[in-house]
C-alpha positions in Angstrom: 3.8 0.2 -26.7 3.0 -3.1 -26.0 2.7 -5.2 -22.8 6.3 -6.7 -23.4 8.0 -3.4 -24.5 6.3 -1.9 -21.1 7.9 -4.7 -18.9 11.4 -4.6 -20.6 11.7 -0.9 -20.1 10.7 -0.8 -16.5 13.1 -3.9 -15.2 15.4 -2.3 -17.0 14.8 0.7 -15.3 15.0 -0.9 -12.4 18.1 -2.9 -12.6 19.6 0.2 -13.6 18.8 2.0 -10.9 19.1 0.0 -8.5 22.4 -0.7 -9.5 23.2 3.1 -9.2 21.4 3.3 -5.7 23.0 0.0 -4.2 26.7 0.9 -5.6 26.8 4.9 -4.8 23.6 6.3 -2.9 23.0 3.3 -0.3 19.4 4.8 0.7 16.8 1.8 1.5 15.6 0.0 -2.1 12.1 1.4 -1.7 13.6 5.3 -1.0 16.4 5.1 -3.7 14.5 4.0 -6.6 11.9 6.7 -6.1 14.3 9.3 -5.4 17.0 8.4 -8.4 13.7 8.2 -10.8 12.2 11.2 -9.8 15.8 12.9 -10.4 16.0 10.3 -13.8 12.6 12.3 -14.8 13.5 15.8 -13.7 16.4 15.0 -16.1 14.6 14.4 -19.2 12.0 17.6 -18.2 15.3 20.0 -18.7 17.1 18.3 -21.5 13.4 18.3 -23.2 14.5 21.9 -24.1 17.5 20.7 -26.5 15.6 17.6 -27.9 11.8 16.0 -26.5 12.6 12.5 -27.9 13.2 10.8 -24.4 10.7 13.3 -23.1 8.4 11.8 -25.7 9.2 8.2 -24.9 8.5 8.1 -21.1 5.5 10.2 -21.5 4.2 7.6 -23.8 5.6 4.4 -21.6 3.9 6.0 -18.9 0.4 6.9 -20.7 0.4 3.3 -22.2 0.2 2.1 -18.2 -2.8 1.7 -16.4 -1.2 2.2 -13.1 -4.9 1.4 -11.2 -5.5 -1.6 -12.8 -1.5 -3.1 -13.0 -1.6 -2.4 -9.2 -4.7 -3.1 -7.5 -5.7 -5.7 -9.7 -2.2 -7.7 -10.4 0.8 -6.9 -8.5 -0.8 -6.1 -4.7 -1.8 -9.5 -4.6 1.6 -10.7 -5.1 3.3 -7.8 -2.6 1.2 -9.1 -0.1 0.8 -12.7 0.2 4.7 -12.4 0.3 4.7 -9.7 2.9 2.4 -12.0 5.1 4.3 -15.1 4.1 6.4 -13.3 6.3 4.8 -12.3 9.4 5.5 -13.2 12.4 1.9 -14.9 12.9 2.2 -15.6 16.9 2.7 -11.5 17.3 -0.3 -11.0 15.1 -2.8 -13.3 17.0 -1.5 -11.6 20.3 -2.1 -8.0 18.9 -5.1 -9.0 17.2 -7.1 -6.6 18.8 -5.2 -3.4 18.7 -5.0 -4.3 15.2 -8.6 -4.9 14.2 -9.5 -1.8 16.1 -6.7 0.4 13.9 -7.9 -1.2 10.5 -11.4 -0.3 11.1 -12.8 2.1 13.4 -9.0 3.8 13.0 -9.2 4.0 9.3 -13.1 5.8 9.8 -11.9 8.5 11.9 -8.8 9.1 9.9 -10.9 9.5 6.9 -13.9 11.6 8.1 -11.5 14.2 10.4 -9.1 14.2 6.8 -12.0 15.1 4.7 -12.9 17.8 6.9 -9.5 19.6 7.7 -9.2 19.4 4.0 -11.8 20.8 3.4 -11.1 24.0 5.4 -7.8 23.8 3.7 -8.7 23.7 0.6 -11.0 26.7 1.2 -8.3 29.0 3.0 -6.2 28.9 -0.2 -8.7 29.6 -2.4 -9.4 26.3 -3.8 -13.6 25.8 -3.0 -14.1 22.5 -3.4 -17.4 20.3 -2.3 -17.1 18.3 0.9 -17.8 15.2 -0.6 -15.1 15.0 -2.7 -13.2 16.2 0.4 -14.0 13.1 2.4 -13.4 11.1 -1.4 -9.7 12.1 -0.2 -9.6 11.2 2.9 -11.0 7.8 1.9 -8.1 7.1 -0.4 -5.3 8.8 1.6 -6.3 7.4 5.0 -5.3 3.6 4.4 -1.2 3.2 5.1 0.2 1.0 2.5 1.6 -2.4 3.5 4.1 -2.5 0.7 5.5 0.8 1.4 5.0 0.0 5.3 6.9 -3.4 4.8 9.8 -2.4 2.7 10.6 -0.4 5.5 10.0 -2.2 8.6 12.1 -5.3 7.4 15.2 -2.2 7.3 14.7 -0.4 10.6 15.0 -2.8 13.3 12.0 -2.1 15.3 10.8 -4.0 18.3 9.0 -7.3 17.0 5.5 -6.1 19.2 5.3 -2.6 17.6 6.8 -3.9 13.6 3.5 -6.3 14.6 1.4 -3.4 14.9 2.3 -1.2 12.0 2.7 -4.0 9.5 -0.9 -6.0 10.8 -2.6 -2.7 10.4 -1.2 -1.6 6.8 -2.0 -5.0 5.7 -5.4 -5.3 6.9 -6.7 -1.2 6.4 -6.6 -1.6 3.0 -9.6 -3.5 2.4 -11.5 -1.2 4.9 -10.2 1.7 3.2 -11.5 0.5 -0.1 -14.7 -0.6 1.2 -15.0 2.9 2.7 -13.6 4.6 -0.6 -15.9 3.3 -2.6 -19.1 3.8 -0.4 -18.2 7.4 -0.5 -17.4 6.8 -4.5 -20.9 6.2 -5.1 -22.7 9.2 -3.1 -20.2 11.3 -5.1 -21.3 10.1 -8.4 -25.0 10.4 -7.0 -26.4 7.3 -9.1 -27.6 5.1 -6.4 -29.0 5.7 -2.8 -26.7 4.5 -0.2 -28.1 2.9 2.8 -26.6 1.3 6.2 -27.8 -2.3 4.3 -26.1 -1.4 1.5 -22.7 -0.4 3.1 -22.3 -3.0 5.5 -23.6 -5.5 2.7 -20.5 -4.2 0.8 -18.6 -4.4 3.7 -19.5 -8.4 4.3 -19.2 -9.5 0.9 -15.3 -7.5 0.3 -14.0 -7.8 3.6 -15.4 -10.6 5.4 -15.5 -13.0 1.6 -12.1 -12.0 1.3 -11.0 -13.2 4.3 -13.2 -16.2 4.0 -11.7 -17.0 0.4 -8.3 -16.3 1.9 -8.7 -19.0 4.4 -10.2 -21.6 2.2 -6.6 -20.9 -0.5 -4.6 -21.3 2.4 -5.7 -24.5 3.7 -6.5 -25.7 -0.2 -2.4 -25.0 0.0 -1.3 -26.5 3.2 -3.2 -29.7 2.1 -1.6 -29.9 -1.5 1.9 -29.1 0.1 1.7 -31.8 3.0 1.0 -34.7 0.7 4.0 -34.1 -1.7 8.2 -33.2 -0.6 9.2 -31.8 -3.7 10.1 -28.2 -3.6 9.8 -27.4 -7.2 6.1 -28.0 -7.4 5.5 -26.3 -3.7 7.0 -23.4 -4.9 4.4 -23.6 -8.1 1.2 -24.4 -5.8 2.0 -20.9 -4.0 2.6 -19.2 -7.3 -0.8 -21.1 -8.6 -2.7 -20.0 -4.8 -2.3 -16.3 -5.3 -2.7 -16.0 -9.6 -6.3 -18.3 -9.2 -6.9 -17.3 -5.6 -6.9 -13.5 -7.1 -8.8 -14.2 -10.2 -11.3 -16.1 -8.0 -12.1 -12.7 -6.0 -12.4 -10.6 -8.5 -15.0 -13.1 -10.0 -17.0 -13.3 -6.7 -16.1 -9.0 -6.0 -14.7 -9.8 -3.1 -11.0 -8.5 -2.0 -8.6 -10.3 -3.5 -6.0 -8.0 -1.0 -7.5 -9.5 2.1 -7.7 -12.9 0.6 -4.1 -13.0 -0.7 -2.6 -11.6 3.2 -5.6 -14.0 4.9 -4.1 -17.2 2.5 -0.3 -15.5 3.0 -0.8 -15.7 6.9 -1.6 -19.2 6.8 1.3 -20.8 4.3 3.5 -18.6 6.3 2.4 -20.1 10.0 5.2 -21.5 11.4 3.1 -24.7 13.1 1.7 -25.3 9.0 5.2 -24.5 7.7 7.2 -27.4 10.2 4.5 -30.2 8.8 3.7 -29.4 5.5 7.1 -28.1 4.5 10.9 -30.1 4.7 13.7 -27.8 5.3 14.6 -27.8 1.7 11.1 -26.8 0.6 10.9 -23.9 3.1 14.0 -22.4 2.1 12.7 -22.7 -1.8 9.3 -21.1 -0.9 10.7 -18.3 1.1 13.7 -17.1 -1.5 11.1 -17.8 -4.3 8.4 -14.6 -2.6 11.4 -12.8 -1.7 12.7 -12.5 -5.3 9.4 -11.6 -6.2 8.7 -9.2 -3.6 12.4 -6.9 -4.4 11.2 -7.2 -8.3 7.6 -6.1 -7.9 8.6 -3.3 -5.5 11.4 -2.4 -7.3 9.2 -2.0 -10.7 6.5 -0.3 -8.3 8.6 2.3 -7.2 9.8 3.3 -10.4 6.3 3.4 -11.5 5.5 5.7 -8.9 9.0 7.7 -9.7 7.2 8.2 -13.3 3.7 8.9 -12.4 5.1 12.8 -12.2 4.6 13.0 -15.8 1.0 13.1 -15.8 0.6 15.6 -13.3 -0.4 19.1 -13.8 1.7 21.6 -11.9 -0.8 24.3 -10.7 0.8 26.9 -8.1 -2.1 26.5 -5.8 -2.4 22.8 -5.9 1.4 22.5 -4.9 0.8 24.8 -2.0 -2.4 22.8 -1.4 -0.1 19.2 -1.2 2.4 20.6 1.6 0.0 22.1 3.5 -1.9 19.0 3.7 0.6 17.2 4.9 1.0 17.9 8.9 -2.6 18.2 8.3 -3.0 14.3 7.9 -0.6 13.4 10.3 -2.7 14.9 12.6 -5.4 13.3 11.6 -3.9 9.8 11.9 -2.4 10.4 15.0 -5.5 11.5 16.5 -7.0 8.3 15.2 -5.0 6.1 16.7 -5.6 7.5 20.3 -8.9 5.6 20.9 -7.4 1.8 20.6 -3.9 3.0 22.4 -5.7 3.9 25.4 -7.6 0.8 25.3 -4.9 -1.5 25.0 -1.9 0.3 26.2 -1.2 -2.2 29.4 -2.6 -5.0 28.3 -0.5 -5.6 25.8 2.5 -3.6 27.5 2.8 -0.9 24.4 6.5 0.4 23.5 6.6 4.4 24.7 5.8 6.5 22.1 3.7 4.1 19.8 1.5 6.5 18.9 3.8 9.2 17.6 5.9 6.2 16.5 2.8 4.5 14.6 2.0 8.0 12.7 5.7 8.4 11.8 5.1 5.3 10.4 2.0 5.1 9.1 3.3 5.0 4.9 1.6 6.2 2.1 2.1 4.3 -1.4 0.7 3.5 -4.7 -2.7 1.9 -3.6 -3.1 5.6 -2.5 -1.8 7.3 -6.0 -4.1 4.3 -7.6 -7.4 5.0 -5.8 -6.7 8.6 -7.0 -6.1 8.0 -10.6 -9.5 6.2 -10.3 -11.2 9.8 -9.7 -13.2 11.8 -12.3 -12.6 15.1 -13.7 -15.6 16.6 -11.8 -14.2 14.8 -8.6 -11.5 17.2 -9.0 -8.6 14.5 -10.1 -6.4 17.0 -11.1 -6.2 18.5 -7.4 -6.5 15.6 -5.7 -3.3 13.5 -7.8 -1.3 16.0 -7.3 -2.0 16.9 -3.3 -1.5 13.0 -3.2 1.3 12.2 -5.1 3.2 15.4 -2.8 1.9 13.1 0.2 3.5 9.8 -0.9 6.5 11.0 -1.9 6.8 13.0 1.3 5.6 9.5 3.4 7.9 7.6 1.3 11.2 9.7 1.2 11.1 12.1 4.2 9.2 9.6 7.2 10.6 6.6 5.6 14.4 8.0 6.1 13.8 8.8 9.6 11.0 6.4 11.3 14.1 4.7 12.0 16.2 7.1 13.8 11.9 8.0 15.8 11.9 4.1 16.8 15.7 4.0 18.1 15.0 6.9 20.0 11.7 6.3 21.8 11.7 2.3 21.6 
């Protein structure tokens, strides 16, 4: 198929079913879509048995996708700078801390103590599989993902201090997580030797370039929307921002992700916004990134809906994903105790913010992309399937009830 043929069928898709979800099911657009395209796709599986033709067509829409690359590399750049377009910025510089503390040393432990319950997991069942691939996991599952994360938030009404926390981590622990992911990527493959230098070199150059690229976008931005009042070409600059500000990273390899939430976060301050932005402008900018952010998640989701086709069901990797489940929200919950404690009455937490927080804590497609990225010998198979069960569980079963978790506890 080609590229135009792809993106037909899957708006489409989603106009159709999210049509279907908004007029009869009324679940949350993120939920809904999943769910009715995962039913949509179970559908065609048992009519395959009378005729394969639609069978036939999706497997080869889906096959003709590269769902890494169209993610990571295109659409999460969009997601986010609108997602921090968003944010409420004074929240975020007064939980700053907590914040930094759960991107980083948070998204560690989660990964090292995930790698090694998974590891005794995988072992119990009968599945022996090397550590290091083990920790490869929990690299790629520990990160929450901020456009799962904010689909949800912006439905559940919780309290602006603890939204703050959930959304400034997811949209921040990606980076790290990659970083990390790809550290561990490397001593997997065994090419190259892997010293301290060499990780936090990776670490400066992704991470702190990002967010140093980001900054220099956003003020590039501000400047260009201050000296003009017409909204069409505003809205264009913040279009142009996050298409050159992306290609820009991935020229320098640094992370266009941080870069787009760093440039996002600075558009979207409300002291930049009142002098660089009229009234009219604002209003322009804001429906403009919120169009964009319902389409791209809406396509994403179906995307994700789909990905079930290129799965293989193995009895024991099934057993594997469900198992693994309680077993990571231990392991995020138990990462998350460290900078709770710390900051707890400082910054006057909400009760429950840790069991709230892991509740919370989304899984998405960055995770199902990092795990397409595997190799056979990493054991792909396995791990694709263990994760897709995990992001469908995050995305369907937490996402359904975080709300009820917050109204309760917060």
């Amino acid at each position: 198929m080609d590229y135009f043929a792809i993106a037909t069928v899957l708006i489409v898709l989603s106009a159709v079913f999210g049509y279907i979800n908004t007029k009869f099911i009324k679940l949350p657009d993120t939920i809904g879509l999943m769910v009715i395209t995962i039913l949509f796709t179970f559908a065609v599986f048992v009519l395959s048995y009378f005729d394969s033709t639609l069978l036939e067509k999706e497997v080869e829409l889906i096959t003709s996708i590269d769902f890494e690359t169209v993610l990571l590399d295109v659409m999460l750049s969009f997601l986010l700078f609108a997602g921090a377009l968003h944010t409420n910025f004074q929240q975020l510089k007064i939980q700053r801390k907590p914040i930094l503390i759960f991107a980083t040393l948070g998204t560690l432990v989660s990964t090292f103590l995930s790698g090694i319950l998974v590891y005794y997991v995988l072992q119990l069942i009968g599945l022996p599989v090397d550590f290091i691939y083990c920790l490869l996991f929990g690299a790629l599952i520990s990160p929450t993902d901020p456009i799962a994360v904010l689909g949800i938030m912006k439905k559940v009404g919780a309290p602006k201090k603890l939204e703050t926390k959930i959304v400034g981590e997811s949209l921040f622990n990606d980076g790290v997580g990659v970083v990390i992911f790809l550290t561990i990527y490397q001593i997997a493959k065994g090419g190259t030797e892997i010293s301290v230098t060499h990780i936090a070199e990776l670490f400066l150059v992704e991470v702190l370039g990002g967010i140093a690229l980001g900054l220099a976008i956003g003020w590039i931005t501000y400047r260009l929307m201050k000296s003009i009042d017409d909204y069409d070409i505003e809205v264009i600059i913040t279009l142009a921002a996050v298409m050159g500000g992306t290609m820009l990273a991935q020229q320098f390899h640094v992370s266009a992700p941080l870069a787009m939430v760093t440039a996002g976060l600075v558009v979207g301050n409300d002291t930049i916004r009142s002098t660089s932005m009229s009234e009219l402008t604002e209003q322009y900018v804001d429906k403009f990134w919120e169009l964009i952010d319902v389409l791209l998640n809406t396509i994403l989701f179906v995307m994700i809906g789909m990905e079930i086709l290129i799965l293989t069901f193995d009895g024991k990797f099934i057993l594997a994903g469900f198992i693994i489940i309680p077993v990571l929200l231990l392991a995020r919950y138990v990462s998350l105790l460290l900078p709770i404690k710390l900051y707890a009455k400082k910054l006057d937490f909400v009760p429950r913010t840790n069991l709230i927080m892991t509740w919370g804590g989304l899984r998405g497609g960055i995770s199902i992309a990092l795990a397409l990225s595997l190799t056979e010998v990493m054991e792909r198979d396995l791990f694709l399937v263990i994760t897709y069960i995990v992001v469908v569980f995050s995305i369907i079963v937490q996402g359904l009830t975080v709300g009820k978790l917050i109204k309760k506890f917060a």
